[in-house]
GUMIZA-21982 format. One record per atom (N, C-alpha, C): residue number from 1; residue in three letters; atom name; y, x, z. Coordinates in nm, 4 decimals. Example, Ala and Ser with C-alpha at 12.3 -4.5 7.8 and 13.67 -1.06 7.14 Angstrom:
PT  lonu  fivo  vomar        c2        c1        c3
PT     1   ALA      N   -0.5690    1.3190    0.7800
PT     1   ALA     CA   -0.4500    1.2300    0.7800
PT     1   ALA      C   -0.3300    1.3200    0.7800
PT     2   SER      N   -0.2250    1.2850    0.7080
PT     2   SER     CA   -0.1060    1.3670    0.7140
PT     2   SER      C    0.0030    1.2900    0.7870
//
This chain:
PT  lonu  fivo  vomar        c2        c1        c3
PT     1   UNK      N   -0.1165    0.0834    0.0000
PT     1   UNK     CA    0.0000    0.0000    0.0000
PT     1   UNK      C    0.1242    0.0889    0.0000
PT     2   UNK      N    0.2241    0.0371   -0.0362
PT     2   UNK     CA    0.3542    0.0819   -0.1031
PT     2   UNK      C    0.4409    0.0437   -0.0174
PT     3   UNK      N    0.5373    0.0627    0.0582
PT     3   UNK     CA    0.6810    0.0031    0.0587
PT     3   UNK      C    0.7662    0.0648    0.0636
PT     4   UNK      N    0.8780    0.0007    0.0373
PT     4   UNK     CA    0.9684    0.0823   -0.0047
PT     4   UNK      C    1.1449    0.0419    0.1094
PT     5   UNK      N    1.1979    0.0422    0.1299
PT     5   UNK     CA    1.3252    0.0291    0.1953
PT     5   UNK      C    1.4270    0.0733    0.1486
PT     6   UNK      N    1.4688   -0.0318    0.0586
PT     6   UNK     CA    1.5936    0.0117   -0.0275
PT     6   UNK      C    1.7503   -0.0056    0.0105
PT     7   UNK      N    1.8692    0.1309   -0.0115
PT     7   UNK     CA    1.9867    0.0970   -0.0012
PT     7   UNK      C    2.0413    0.2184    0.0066
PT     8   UNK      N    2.2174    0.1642   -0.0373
PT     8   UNK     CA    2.3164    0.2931   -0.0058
PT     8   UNK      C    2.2984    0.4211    0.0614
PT     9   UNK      N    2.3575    0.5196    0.0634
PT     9   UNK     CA    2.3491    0.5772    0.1660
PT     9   UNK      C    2.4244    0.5106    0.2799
PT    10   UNK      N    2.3790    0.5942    0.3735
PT    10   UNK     CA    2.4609    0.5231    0.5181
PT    10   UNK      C    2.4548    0.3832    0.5637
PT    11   UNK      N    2.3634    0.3318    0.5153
PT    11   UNK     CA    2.3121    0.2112    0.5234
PT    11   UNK      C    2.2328    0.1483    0.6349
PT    12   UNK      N    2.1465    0.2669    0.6777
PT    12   UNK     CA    2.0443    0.2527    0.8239
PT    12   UNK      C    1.9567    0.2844    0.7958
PT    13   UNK      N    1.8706    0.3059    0.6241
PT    13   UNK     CA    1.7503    0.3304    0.6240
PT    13   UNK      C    1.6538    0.4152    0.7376
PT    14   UNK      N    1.7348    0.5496    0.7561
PT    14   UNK     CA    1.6861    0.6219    0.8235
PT    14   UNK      C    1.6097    0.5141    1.0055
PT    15   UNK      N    1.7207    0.4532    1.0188
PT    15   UNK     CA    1.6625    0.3896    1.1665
PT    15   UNK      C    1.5564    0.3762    1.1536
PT    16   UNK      N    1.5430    0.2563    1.0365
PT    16   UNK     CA    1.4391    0.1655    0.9994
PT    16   UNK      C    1.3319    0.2239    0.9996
PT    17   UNK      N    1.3031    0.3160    0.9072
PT    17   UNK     CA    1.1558    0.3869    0.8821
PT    17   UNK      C    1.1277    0.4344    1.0105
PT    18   UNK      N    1.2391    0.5437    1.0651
PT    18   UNK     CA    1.1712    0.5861    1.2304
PT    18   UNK      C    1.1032    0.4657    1.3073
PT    19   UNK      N    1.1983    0.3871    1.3540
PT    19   UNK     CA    1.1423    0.2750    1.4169
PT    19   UNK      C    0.9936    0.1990    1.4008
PT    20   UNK      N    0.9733    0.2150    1.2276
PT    20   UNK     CA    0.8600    0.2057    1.1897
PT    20   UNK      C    0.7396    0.2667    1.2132
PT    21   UNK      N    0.7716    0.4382    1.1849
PT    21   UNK     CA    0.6790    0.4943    1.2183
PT    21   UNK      C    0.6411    0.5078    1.3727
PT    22   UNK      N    0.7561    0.4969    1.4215
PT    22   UNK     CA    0.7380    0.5221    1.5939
PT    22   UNK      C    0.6561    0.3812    1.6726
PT    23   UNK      N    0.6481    0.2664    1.5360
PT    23   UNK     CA    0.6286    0.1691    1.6350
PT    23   UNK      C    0.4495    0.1600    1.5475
PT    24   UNK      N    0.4196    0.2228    1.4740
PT    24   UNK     CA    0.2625    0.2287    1.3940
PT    24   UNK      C    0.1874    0.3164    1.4420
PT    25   UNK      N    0.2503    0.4552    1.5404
PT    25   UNK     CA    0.1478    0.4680    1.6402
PT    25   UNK      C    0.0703    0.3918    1.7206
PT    26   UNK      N    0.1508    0.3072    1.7921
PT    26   UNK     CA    0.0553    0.1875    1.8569
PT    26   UNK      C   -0.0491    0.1978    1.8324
PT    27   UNK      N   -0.0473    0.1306    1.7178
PT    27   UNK     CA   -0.1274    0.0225    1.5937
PT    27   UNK      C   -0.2183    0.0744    1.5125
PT    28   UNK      N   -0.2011    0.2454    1.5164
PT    28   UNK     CA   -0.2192    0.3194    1.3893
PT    28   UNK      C   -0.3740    0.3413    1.4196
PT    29   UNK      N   -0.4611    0.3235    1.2938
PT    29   UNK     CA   -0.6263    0.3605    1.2572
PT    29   UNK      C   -0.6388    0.5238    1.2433
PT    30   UNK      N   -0.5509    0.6197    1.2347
PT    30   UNK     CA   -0.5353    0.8013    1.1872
PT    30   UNK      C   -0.4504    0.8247    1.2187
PT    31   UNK      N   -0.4041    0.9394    1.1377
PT    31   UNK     CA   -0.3052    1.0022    1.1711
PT    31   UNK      C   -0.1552    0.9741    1.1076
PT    32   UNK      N   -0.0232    1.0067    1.1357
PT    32   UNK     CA    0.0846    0.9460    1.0852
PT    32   UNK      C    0.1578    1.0909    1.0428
PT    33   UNK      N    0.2061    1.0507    0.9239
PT    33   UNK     CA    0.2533    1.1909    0.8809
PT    33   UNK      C    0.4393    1.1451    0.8349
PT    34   UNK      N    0.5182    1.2162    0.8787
PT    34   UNK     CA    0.6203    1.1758    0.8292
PT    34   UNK      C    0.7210    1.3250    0.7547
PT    35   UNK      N    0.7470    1.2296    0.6805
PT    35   UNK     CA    0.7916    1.3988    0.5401
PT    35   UNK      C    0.9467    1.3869    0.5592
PT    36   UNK      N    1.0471    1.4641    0.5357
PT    36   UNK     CA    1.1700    1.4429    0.5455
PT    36   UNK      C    1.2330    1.5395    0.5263
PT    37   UNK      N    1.3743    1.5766    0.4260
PT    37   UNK     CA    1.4391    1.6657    0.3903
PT    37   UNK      C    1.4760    1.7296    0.4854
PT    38   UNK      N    1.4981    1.7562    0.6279
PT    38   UNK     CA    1.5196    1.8149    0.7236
PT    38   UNK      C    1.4302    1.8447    0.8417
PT    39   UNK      N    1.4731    1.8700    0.9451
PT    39   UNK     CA    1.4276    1.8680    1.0721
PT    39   UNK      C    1.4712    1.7544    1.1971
PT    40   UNK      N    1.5663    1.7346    1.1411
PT    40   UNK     CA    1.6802    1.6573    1.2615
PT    40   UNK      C    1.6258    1.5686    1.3332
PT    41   UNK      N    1.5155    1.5044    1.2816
PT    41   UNK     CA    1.4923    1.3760    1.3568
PT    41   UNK      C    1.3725    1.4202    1.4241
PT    42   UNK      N    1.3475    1.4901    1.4661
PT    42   UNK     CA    1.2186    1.5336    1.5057
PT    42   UNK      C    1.2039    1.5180    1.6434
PT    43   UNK      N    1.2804    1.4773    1.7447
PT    43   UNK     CA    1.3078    1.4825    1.8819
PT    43   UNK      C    1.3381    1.2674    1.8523
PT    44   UNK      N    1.3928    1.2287    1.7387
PT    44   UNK     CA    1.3814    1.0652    1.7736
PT    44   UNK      C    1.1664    1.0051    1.7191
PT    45   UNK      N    1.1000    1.1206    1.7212
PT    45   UNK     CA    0.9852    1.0706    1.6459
PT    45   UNK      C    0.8836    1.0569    1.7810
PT    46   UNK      N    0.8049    0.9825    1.8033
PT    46   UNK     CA    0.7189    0.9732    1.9205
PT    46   UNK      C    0.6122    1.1211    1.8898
PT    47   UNK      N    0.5450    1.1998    1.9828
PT    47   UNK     CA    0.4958    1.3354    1.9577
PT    47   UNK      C    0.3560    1.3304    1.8569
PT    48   UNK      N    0.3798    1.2032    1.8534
PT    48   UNK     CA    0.1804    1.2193    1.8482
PT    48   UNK      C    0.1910    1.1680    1.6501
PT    49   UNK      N    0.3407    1.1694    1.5559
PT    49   UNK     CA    0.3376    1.1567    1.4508
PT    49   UNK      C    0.3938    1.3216    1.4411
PT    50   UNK      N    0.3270    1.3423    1.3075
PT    50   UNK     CA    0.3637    1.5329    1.2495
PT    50   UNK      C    0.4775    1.4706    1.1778
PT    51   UNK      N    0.5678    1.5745    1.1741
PT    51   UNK     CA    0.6741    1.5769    1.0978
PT    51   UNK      C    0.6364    1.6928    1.0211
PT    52   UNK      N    0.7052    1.7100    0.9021
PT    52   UNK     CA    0.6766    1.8128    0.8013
PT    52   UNK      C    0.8393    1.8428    0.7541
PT    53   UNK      N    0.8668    1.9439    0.7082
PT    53   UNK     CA    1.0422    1.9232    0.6464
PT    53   UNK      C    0.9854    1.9562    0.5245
PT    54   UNK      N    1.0054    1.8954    0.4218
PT    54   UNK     CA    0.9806    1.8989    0.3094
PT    54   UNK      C    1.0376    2.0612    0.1933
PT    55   UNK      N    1.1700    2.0748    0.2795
PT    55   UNK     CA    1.2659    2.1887    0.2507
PT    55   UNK      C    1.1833    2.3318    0.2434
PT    56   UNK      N    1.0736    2.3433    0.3454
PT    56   UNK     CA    1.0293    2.4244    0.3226
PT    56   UNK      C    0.8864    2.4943    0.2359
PT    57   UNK      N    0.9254    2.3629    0.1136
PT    57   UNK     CA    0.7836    2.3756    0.0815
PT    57   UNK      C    0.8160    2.3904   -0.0907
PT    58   UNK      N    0.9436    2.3876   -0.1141
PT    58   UNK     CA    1.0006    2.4744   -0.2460
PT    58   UNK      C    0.9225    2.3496   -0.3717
PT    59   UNK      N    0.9461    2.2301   -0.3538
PT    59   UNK     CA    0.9790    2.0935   -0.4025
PT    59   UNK      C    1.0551    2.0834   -0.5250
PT    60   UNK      N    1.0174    2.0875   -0.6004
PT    60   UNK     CA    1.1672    2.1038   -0.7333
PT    60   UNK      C    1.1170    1.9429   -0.7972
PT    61   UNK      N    0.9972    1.9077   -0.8125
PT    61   UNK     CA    1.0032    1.7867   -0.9571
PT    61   UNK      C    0.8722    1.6880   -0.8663
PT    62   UNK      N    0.8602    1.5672   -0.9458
PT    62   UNK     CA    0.7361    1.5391   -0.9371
PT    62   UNK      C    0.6126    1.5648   -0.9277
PT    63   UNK      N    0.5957    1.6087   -1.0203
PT    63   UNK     CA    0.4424    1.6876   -1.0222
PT    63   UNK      C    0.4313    1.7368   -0.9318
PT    64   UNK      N    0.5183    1.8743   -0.9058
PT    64   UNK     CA    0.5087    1.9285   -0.7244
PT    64   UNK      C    0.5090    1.8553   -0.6214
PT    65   UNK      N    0.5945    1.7245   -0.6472
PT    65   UNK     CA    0.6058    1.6063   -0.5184
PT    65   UNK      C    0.4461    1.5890   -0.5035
PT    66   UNK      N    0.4141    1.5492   -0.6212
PT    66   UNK     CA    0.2606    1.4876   -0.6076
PT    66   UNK      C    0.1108    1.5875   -0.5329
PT    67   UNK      N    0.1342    1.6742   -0.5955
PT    67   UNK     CA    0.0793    1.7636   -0.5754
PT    67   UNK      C    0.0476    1.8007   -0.4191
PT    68   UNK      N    0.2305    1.8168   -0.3580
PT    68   UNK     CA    0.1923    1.8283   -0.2021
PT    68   UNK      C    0.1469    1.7432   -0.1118
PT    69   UNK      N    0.1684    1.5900   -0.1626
PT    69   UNK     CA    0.0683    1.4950   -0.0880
PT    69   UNK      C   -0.0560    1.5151   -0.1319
PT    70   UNK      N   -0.1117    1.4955   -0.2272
PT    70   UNK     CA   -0.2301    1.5410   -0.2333
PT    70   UNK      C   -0.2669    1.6779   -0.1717
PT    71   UNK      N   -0.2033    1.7525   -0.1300
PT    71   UNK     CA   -0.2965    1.8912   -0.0676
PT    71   UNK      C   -0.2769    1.8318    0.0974
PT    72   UNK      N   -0.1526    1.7327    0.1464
PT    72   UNK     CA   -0.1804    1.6970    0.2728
PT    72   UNK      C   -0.2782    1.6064    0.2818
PT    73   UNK      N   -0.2600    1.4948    0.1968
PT    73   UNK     CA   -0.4091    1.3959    0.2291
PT    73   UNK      C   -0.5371    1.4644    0.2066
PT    74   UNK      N   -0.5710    1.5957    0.1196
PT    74   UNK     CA   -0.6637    1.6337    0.0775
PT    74   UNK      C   -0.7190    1.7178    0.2291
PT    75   UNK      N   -0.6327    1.7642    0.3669
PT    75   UNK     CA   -0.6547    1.8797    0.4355
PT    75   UNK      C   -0.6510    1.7471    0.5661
PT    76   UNK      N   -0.6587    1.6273    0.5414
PT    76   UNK     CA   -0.6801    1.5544    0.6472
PT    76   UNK      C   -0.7356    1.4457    0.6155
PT    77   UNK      N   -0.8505    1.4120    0.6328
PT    77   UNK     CA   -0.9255    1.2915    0.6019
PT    77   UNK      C   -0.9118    1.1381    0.7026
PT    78   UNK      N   -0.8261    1.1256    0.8025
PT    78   UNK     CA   -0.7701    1.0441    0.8671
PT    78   UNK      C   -0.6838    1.0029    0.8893
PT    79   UNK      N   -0.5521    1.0497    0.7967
PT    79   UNK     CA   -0.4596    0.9956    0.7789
PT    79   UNK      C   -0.4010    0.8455    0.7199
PT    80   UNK      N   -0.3489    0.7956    0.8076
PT    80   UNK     CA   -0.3362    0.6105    0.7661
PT    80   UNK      C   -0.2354    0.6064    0.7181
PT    81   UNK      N   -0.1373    0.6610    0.7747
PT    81   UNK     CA    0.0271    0.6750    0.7094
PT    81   UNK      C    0.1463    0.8042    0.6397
PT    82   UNK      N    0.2295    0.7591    0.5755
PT    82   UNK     CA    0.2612    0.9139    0.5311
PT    82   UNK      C    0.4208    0.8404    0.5185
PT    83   UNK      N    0.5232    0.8344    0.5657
PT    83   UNK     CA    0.6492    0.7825    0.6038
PT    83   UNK      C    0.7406    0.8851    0.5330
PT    84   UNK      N    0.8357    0.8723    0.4153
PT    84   UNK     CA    0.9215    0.9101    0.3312
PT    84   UNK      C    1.0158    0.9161    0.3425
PT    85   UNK      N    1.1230    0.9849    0.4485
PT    85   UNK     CA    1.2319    0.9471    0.4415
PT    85   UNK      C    1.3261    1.0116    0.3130
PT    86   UNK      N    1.4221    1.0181    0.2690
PT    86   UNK     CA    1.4652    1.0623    0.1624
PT    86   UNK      C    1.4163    1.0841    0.0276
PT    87   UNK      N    1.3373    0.9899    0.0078
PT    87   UNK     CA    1.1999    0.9900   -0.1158
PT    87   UNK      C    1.2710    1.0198   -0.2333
PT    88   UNK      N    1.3980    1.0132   -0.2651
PT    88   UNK     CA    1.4327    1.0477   -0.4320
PT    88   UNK      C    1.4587    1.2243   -0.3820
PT    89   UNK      N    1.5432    1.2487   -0.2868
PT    89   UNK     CA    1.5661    1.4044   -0.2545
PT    89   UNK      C    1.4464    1.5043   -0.2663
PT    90   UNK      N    1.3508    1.4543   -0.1515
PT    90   UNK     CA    1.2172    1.5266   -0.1595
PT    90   UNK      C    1.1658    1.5462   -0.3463
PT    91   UNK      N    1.1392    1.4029   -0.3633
PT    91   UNK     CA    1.0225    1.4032   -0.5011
PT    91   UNK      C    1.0940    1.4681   -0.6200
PT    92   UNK      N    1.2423    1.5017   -0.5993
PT    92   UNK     CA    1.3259    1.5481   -0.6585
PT    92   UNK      C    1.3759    1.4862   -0.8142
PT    93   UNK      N    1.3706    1.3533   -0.7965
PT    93   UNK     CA    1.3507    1.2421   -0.8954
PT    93   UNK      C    1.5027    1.1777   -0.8823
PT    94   UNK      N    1.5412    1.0071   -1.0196
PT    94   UNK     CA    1.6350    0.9605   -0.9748
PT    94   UNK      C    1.5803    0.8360   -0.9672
PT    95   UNK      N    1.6569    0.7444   -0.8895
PT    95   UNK     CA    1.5900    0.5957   -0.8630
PT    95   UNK      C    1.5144    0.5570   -1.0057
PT    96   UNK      N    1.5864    0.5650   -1.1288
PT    96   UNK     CA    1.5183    0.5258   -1.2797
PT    96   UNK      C    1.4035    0.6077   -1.2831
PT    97   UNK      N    1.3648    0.7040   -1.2849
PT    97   UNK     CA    1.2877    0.7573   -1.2900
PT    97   UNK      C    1.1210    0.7578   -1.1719
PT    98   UNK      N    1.0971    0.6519   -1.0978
PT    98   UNK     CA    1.0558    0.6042   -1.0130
PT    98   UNK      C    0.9108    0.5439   -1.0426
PT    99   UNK      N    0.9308    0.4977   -1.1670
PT    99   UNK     CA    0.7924    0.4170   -1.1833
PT    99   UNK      C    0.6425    0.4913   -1.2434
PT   100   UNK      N    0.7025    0.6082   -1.2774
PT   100   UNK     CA    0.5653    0.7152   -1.3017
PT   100   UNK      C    0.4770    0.7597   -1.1467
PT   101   UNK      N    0.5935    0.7762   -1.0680
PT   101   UNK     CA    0.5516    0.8372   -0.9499
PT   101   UNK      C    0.5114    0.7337   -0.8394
PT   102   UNK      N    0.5534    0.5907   -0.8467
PT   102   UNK     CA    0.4899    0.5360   -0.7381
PT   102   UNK      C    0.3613    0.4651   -0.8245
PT   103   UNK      N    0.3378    0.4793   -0.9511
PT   103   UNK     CA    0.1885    0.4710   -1.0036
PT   103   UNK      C    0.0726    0.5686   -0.9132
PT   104   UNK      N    0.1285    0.6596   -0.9424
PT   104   UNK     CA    0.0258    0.7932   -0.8740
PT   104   UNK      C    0.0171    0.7741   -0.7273
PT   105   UNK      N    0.1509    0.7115   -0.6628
PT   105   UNK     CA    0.1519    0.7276   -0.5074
PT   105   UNK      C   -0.0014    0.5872   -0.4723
PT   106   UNK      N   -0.0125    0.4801   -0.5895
PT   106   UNK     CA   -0.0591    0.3916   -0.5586
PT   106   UNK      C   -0.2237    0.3940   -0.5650
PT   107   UNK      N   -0.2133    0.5128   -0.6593
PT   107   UNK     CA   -0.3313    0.5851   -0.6714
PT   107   UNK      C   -0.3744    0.6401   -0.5782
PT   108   UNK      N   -0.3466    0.7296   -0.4959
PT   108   UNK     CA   -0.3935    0.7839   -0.4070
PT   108   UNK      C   -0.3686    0.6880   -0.2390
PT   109   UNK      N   -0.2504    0.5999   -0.2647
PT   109   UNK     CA   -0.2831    0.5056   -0.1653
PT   109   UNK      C   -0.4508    0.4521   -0.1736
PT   110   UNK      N   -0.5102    0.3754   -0.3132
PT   110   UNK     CA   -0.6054    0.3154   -0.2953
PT   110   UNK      C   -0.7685    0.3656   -0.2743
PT   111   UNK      N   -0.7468    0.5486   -0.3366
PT   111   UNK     CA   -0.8292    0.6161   -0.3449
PT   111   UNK      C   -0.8957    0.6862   -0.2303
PT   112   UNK      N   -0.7932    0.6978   -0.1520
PT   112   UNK     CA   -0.7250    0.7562   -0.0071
PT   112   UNK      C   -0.7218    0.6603    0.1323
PT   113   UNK      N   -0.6447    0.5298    0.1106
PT   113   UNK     CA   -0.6652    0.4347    0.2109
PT   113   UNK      C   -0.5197    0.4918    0.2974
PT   114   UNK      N   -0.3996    0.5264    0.2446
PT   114   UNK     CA   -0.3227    0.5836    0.3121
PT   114   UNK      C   -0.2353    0.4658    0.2606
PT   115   UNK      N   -0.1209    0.5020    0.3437
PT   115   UNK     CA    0.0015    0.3857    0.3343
PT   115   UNK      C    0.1007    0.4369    0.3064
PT   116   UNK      N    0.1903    0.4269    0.2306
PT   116   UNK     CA    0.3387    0.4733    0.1851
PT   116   UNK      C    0.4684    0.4143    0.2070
PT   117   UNK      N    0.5203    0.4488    0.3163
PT   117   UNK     CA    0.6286    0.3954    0.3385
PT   117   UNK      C    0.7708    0.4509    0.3101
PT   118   UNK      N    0.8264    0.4337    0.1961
PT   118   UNK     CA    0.9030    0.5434    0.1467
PT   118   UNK      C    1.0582    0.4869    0.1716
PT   119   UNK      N    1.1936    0.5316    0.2348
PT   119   UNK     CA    1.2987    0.4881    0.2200
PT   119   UNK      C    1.3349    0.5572    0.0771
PT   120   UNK      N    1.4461    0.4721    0.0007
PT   120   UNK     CA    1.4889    0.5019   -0.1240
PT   120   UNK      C    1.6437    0.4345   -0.1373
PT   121   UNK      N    1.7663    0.6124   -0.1622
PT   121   UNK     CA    1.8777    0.5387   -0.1658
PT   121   UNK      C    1.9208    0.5374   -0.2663
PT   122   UNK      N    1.9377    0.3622   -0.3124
PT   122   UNK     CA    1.9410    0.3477   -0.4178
PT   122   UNK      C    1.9410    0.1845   -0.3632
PT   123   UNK      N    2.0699    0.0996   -0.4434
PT   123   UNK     CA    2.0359   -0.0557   -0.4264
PT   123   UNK      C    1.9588   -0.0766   -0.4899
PT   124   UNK      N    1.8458   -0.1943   -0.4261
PT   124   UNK     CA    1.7402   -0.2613   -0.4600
PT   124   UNK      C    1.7600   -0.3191   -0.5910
PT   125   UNK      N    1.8575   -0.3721   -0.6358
PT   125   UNK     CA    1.8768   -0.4296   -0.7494
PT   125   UNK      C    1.8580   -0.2916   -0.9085
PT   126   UNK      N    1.9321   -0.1783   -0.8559
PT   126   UNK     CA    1.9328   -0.1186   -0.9185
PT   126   UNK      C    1.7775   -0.0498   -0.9915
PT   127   UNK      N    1.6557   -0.0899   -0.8446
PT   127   UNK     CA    1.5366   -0.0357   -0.9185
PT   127   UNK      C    1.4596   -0.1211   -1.0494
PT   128   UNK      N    1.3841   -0.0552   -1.0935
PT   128   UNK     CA    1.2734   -0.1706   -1.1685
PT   128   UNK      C    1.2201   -0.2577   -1.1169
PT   129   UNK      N    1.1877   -0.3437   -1.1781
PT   129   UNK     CA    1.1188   -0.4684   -1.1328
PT   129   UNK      C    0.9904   -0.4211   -1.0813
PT   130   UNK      N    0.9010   -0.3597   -1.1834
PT   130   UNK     CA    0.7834   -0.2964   -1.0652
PT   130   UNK      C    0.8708   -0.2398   -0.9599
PT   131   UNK      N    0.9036   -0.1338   -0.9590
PT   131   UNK     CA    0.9546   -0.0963   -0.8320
PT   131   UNK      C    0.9860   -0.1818   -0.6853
PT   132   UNK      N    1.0655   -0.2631   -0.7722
PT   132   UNK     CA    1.1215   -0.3454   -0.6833
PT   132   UNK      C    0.9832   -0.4387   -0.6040
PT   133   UNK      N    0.8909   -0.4745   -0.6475
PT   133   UNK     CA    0.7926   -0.5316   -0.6070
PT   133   UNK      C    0.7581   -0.4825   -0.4799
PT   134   UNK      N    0.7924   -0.3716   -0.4713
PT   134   UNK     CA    0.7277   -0.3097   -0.3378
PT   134   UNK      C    0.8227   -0.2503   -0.2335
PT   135   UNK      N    0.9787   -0.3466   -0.2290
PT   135   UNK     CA    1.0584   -0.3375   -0.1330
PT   135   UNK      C    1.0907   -0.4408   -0.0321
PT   136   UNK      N    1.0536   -0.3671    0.0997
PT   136   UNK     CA    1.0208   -0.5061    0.1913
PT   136   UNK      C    1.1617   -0.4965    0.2670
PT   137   UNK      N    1.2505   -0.3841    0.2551
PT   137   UNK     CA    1.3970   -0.3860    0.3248
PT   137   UNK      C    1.5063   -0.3408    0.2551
PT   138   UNK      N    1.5716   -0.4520    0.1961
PT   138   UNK     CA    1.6883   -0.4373    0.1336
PT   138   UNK      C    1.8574   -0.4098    0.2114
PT   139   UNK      N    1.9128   -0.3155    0.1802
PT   139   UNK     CA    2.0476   -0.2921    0.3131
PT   139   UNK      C    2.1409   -0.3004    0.1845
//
């Protein structure tokens, strides 16, 4: 499964997804992985989700986006969630350019059994209609 949380910058996304991920430990069947262009939030994340900074993993395009989830889902076989904050920055993509890559993300969601919860800034209106299918928070 896919979702997506679409809007401006400065909008709140960021709350949202934390809140999310912090509140799917509870709940959570594995492990929770959360990816993010920085470090900063790493002290608002409950301990028991990994944070990763994406920054240090020399990220330029898609393919590489893809690539490094697959070598994380590939090096952990219990992972339920994988939480996106800054998903066009990281995947190094632009909102238009979106619908190649959440094909593949959906792929390895179903292949995998992992969940994708990706914030994306960018108004909802502005994505594709596929795209858009898989936005459950519009700001």
């Amino acid at each position: 499964m896919i979702q997506i949380i679409a809007g401006e910058k400065g909008k709140g996304k960021t709350k949202i997804i934390l809140d999310r991920a912090n509140a799917d430990v509870l709940n959570s069947r594995g492990s929770i992985i959360y990816i993010d262009k920085n470090s900063k939030h790493m002290y608002e994340l409950n301990n028991k989700i990994r944070l990763i900074n994406a920054k240090n993993y020399f990220i330029n395009d898609a393919d590489e986006f893809i690539g490094f989830i697959s070598g994380i889902i590939s090096q952990n076989y219990d992972i339920s969630s994988i939480y996106l904050d800054s998903f066009l920055t990281i995947a190094g993509i632009s909102a238009k350019d979106m619908d190649s890559i959440i094909d593949k993300l959906e792929i390895l969601s179903g292949a995998f059994n992992v969940d994708f919860i990706l914030s994306v800034s960018s108004n909802a209106d502005a994505l594709s209609e596929k795209v858009r299918q898989n936005v459950v928070v519009a700001l």
